[in-house]
C-alpha positions as CSV (number, residue, x, y, z in Angstrom):
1,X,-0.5,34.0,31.5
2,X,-3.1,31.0,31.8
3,X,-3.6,28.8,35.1
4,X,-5.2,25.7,34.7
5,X,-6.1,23.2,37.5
6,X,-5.4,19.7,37.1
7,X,-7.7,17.3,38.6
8,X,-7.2,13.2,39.1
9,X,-9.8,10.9,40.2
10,X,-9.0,8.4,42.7
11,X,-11.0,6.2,43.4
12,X,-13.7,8.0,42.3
13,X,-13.0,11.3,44.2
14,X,-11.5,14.0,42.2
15,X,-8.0,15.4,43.7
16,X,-6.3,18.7,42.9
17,X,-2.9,17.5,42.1
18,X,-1.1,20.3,40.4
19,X,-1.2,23.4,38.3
20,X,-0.4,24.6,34.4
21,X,1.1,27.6,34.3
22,X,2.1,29.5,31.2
23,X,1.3,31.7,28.2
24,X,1.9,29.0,24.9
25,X,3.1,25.6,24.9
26,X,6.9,27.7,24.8
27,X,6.8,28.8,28.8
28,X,4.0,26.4,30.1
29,X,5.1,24.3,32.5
30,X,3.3,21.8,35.4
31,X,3.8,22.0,39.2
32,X,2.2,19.4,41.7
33,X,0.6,21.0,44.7
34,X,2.2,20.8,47.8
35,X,-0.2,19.6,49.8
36,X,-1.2,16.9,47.3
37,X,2.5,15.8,47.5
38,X,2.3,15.5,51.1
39,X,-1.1,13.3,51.3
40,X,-0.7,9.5,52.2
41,X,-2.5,9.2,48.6
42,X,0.2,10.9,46.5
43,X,1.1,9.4,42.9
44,X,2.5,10.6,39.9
45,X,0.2,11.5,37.2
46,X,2.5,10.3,34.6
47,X,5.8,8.1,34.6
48,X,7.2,11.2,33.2
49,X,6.6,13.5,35.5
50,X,7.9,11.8,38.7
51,X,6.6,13.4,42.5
52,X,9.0,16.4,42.8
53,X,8.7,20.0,44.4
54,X,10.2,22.2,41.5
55,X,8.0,22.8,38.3
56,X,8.4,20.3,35.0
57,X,10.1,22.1,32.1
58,X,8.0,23.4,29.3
59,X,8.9,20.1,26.8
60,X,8.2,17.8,29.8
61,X,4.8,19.1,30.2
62,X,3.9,19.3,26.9
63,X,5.3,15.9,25.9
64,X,2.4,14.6,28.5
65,X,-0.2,17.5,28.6
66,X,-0.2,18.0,24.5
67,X,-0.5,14.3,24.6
68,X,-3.8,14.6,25.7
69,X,-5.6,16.1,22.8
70,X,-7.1,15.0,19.5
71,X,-5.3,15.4,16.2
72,X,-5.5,16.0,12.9
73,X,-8.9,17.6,11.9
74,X,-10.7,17.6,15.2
75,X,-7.7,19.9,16.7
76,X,-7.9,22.4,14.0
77,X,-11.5,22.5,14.3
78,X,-11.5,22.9,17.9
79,X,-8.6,25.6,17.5
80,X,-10.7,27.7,15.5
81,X,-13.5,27.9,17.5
82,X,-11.5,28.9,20.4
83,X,-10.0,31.2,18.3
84,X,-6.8,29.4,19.4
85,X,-3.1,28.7,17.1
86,X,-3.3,24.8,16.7
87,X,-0.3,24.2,18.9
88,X,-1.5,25.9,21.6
89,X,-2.0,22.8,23.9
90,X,-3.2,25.0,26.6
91,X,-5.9,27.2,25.4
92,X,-7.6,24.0,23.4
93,X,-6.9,22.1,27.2
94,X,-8.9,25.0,28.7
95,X,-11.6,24.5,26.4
96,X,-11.6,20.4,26.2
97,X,-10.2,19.4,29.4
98,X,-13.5,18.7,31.2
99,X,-13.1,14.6,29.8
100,X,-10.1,13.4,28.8
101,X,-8.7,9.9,28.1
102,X,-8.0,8.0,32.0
103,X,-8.7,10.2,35.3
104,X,-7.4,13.7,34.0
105,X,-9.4,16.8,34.2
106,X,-8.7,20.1,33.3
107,X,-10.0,23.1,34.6
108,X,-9.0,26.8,34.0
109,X,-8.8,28.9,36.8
110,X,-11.6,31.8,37.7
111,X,-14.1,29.4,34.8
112,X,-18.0,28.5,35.8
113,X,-17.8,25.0,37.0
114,X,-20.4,23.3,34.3
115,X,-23.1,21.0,36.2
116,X,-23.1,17.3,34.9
117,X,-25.4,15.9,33.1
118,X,-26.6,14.1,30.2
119,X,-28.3,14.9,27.1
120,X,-30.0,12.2,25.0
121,X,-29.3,11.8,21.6
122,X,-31.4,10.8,19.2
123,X,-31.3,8.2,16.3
124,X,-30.6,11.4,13.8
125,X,-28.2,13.0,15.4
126,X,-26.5,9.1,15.7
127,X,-27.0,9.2,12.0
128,X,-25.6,12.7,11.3
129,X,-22.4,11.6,12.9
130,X,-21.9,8.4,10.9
131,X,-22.5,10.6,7.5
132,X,-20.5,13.6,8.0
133,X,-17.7,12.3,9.9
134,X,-15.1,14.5,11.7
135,X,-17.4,17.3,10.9
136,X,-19.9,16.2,13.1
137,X,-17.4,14.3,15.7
138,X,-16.1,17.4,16.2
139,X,-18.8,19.3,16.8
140,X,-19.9,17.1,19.3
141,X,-16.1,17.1,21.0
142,X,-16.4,20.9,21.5
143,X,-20.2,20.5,23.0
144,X,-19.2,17.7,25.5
145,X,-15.5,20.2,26.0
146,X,-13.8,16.1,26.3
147,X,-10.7,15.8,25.0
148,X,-9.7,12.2,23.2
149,X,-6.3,11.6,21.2
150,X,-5.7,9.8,18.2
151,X,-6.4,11.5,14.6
152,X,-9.7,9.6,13.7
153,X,-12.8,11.5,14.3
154,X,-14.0,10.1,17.3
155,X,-16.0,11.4,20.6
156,X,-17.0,10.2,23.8
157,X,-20.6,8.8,24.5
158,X,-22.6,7.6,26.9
159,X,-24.2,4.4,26.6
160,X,-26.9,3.0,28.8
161,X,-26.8,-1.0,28.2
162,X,-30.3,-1.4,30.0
163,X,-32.3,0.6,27.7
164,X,-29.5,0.7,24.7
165,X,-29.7,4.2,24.6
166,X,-27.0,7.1,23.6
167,X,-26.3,10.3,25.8
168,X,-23.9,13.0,25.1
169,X,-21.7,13.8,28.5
170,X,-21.9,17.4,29.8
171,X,-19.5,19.4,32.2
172,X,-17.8,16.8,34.1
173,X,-19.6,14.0,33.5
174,X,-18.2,10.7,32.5
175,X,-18.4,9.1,29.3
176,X,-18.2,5.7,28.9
177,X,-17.7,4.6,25.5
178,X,-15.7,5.9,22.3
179,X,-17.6,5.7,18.9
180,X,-16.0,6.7,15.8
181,X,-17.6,7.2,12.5
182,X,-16.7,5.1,9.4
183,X,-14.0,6.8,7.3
184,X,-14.5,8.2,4.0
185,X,-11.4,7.6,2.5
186,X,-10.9,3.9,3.4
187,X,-13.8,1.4,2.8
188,X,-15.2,-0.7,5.5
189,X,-13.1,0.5,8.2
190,X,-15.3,0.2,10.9
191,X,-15.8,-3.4,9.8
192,X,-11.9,-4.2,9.5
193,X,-11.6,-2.6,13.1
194,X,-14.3,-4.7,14.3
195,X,-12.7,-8.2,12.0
196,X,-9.2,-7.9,13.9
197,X,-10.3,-7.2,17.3
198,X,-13.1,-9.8,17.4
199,X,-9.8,-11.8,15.8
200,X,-7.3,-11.1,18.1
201,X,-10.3,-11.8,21.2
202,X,-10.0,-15.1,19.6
203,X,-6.4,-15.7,20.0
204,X,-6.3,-14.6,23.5
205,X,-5.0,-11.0,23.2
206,X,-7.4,-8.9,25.9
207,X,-9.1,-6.3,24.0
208,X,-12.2,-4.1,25.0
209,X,-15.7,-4.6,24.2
210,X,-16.4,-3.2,20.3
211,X,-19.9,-3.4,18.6
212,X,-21.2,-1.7,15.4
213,X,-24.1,1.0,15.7
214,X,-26.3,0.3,12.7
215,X,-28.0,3.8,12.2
216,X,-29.5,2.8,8.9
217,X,-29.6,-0.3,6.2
218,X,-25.8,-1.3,7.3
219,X,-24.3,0.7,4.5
220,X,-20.4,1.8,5.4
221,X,-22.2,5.4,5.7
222,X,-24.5,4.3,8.1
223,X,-22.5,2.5,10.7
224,X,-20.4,3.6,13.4
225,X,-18.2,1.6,15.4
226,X,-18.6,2.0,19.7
227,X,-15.6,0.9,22.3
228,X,-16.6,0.4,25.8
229,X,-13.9,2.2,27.3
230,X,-11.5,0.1,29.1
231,X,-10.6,3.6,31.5
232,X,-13.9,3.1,33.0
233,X,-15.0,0.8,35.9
234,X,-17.9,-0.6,37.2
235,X,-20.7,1.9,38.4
236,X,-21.2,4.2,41.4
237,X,-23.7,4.5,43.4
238,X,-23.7,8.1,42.6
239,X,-26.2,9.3,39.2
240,X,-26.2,11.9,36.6
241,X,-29.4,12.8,35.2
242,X,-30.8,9.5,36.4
243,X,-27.8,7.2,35.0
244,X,-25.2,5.8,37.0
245,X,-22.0,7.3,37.0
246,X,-18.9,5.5,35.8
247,X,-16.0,5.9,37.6
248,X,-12.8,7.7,35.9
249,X,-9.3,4.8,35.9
250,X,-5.9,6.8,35.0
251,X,-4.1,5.6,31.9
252,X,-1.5,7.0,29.6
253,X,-0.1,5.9,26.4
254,X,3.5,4.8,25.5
255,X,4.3,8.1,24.0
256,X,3.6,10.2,27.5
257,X,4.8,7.3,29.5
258,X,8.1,7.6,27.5
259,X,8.0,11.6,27.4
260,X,7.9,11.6,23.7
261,X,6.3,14.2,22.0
262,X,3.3,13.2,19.8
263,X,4.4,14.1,16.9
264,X,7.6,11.6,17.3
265,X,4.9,8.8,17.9
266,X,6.2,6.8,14.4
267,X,9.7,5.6,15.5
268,X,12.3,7.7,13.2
269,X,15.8,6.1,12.0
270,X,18.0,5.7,14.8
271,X,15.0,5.3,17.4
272,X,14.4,1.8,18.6
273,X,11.0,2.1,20.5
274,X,10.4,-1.6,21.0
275,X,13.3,-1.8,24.0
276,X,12.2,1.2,25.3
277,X,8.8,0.0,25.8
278,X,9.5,-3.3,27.0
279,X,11.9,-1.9,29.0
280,X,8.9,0.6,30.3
281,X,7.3,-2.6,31.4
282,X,9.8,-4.3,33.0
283,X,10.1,-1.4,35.4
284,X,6.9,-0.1,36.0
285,X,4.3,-2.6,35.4
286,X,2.9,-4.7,38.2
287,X,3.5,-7.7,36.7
288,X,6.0,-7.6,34.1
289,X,6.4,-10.6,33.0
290,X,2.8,-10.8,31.8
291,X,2.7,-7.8,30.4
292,X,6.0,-8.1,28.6
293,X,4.0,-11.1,26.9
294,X,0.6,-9.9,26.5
295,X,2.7,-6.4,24.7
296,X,5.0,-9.2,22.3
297,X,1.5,-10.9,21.4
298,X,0.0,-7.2,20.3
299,X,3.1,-6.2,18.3
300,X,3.2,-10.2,16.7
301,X,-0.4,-9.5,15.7
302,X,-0.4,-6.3,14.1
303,X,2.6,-7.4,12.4
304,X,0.5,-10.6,10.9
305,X,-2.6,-8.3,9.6
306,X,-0.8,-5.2,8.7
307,X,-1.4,-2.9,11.1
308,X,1.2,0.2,10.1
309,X,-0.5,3.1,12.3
310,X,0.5,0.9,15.6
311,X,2.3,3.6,17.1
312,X,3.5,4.7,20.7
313,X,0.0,6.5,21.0
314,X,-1.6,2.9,20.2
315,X,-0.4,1.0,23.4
316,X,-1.6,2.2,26.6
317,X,-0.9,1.6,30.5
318,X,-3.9,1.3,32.5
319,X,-3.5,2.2,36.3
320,X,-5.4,0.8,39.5
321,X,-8.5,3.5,40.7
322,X,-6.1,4.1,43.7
323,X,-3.2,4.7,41.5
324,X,-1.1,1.8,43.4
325,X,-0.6,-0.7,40.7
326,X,-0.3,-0.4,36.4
327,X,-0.5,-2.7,33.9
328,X,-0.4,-3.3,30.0
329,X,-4.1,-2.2,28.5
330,X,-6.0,-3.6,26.2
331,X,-5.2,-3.4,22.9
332,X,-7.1,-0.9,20.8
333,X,-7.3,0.9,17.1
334,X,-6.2,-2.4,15.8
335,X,-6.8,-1.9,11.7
336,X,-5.5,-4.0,8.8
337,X,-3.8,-1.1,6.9
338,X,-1.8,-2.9,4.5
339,X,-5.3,-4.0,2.3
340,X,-5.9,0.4,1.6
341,X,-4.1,1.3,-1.7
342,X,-2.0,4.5,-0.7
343,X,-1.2,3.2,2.5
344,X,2.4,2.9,4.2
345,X,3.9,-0.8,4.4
346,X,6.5,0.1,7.2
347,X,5.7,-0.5,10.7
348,X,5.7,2.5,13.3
349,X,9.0,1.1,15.0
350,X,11.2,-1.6,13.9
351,X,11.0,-5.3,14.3
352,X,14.6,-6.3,14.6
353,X,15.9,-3.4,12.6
354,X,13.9,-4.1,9.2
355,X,10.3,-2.0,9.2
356,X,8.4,-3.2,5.5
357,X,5.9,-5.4,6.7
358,X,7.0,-8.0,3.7
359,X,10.8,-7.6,5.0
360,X,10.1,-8.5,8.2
361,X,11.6,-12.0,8.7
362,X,12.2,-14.6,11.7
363,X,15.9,-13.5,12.1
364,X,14.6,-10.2,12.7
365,X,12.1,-11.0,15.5
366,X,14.7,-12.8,16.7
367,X,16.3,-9.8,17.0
368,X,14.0,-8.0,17.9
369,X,13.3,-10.4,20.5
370,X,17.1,-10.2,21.9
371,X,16.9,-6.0,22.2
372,X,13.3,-6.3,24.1
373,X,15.2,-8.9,26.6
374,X,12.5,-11.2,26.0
375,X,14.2,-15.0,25.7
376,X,14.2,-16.5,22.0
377,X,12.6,-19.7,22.7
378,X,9.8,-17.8,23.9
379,X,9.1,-15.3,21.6
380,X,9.6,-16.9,19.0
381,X,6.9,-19.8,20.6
382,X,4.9,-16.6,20.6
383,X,4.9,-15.7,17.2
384,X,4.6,-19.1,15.5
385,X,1.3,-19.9,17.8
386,X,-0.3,-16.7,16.4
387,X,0.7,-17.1,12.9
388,X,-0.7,-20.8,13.3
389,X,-3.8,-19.8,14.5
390,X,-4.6,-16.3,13.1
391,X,-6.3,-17.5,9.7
392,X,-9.1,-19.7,11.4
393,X,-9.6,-17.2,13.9
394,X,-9.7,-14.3,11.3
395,X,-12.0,-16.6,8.8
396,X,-14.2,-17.5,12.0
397,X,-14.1,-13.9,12.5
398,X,-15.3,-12.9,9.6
399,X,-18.3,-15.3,8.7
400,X,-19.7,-13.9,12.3
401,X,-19.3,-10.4,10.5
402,X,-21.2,-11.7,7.6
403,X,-24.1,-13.4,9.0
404,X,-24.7,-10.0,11.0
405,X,-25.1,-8.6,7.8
406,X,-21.3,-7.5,7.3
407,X,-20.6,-9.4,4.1
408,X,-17.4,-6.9,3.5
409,X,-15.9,-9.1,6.3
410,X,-15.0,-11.9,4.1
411,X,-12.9,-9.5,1.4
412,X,-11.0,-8.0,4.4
413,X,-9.8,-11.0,5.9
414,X,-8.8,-12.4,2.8
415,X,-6.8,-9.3,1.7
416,X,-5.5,-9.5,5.5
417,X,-4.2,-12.9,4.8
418,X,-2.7,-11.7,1.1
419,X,-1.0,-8.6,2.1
420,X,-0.5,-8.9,5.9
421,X,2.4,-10.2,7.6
422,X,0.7,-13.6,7.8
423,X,1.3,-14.0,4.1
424,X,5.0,-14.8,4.6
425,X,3.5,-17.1,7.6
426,X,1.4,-19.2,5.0
């Protein structure tokens, strides 16, 4: 039998909120603290696991708590070297849990507490990660013990603007970006990610601040692409190793806001994930109706470059640092799929009950739009400003890519306009 402590920042003071109790992901199961309950400052951790006295069942924590780890080849890595089965959510938490994505730490009971601090990282080591990949991201995941979702190898960094310097975080201290290495199986990947969200900044859709870390003569092997995370706010006046300490902000994605399991984030027949979320929104956001927008706007938009891997785990709520008001975040991973050979042309959930990105028609947003309980008029308004303006944005887009060097930038967007939703649009 494992305990682990759960810890959530607010505003900028960690709280003990609860426990994790259990022996696999089978009998583990989350209680809050009583006291916690009983403070003035009391919120839920998740809209799935609502303030209550008795313990959350073993699928109910695990829908949220398992949603907190990375996939793919980062978790078996990580597994192995904690001598751990991969779906033991619990013994990789114990090991990662230090950083995870939004407020959450993790801490098993009776472990040294790990002092902070930062260790610099030099220009090779930058390299090293941008050539071997998930080898090195992972290796650098189970250094810093952070914890990020998503199946992309990707770890979180500390970047200091002033001097432009990288840092990995140790023990409990913060990071404040996510930088992923280019992938080896599709070209130019970290440009494409960079080409639709410098695109969709141009059509209005909030997105965080990307740049490309150029570790060597701007091959595809050579870059890595940097997010300033969005789940991070403006300094303290506390330090770590003489940087300043960002504070934690709680998010969670659709998937443990929903109390879905992970591996149900692609919408199956019979599901119909786009009311549920809007419907998520509706009831929870602090301002729905803007978020209700802002969320059509994302979906129209990966729709129009071909963004298939735009799952439940790829739209995010982002909460207040006191935990008193949530709202849509920004959008992230957004990726032009549909230009890879190999690659899946449905959509994660359905738009209006059709899912090929070429089937896709204005009937079915309308539909689509009707099941959300977002009015026709304006949805539809919605979709035909985007398609309307999405190929100067994406062209603008792209000869900023190029003149930094980036000259992929132009055959991407012109594949995205070719084989992304926008080509029924045209």
């Amino acid at each position: 039998m494992r305990e682990l402590s759960v810890y959530l920042e607010i505003k900028g003071a960690q709280k003990f909120i609860g426990t994790l109790r259990g022996s696999g992901p089978e009998d583990t199961v989350f209680t809050y603290d009583e006291s916690y309950m009983s403070s003035p400052i009391a919120k839920p951790v998740s809209i799935s696991l609502p303030l209550q006295a008795a313990p959350f069942s073993p699928t109910e924590t695990g829908n949220f708590f398992d949603g907190l780890l990375p996939e793919g080849f980062t978790r078996r890595t990580v597994s192995q070297w904690v001598r751990a089965d991969e779906g033991d959510y619990l013994s990789i938490l114990a090991h990662l849990g230090n950083e995870c994505l939004g407020a959450i730490r993790i801490v098993e009971d009776g472990s040294p507490e790990p002092s902070p601090s930062y260790e610099p990282l030099g220009l090779g080591r930058i390299r090293a990660l941008a050539q071997e990949g998930a080898t090195q991201s992972a290796q650098l995941v189970a250094e810093a013990h952070l914890s990020l979702t998503g199946a992309s190898g990707k770890v979180g960094l500390y970047h200091d603007g002033s001097s432009g310097h990288w840092y990995l975080p140790l023990g409990s201290a913060p990071s404040n970006c996510i930088v992923k290495q280019s992938h080896v199986r599709y070209d130019a990947i970290v440009t494409n990610e960079k080409l639709c969200l410098l695109t969709a900044s141009k059509l209005g859709i909030a997105v965080p601040h990307s740049f490309i870390i150029d570790t060597g003569d701007s091959g595809e092997g050579d870059v890595l692409f940097a997010t300033e995370r969005y789940d991070r706010k403006e300094y303290s006046d506390d330090t770590i190793s003489g940087l300043k300490r960002p504070l934690r902000l709680h998010q969670e994605d659709f998937c443990q806001a929903l109390g879905v399991p992970p591996v149900s984030k692609y919408e199956r027949s019979g599901d119909s994930y786009l009311p549920m979320m809007t419907d998520l929104l509706r009831h929870h956001s602090t301002d729905p109706i803007d978020d209700i927008i802002g969320f059509w706007d994302m979906v129209v938009f990966n729709w129009l470059i071909g963004n298939t891997d735009a799952h439940l785990k790829n739209y995010s709520l982002l909460y207040s640092d006191d935990l008193s008001s949530v709202r849509l975040a920004p959008a992230y991973d957004m990726v032009s799929t549909v230009i890879y050979e190999g690659t899946s042309r449905n959509m994660s959930f359905n738009i209006g009950g059709e899912y090929a990105v070429e089937k896709v028609s204005r009937d079915n947003w309308l539909q689509a739009a009707s099941q959300a309980g977002i009015g026709r008029g304006l949805a539809i308004d919605r979709l035909d400003r985007l398609a309307e303006t999405l190929r100067p944005a994406l062209l603008e887009a792209s000869e900023e890519l190029c003149s930094l060097g980036f000259s992929k930038a132009k055959n991407i967007a012109e594949n995205i306009l070719l084989k992304g939703g926008i080509s029924k649009t045209l």
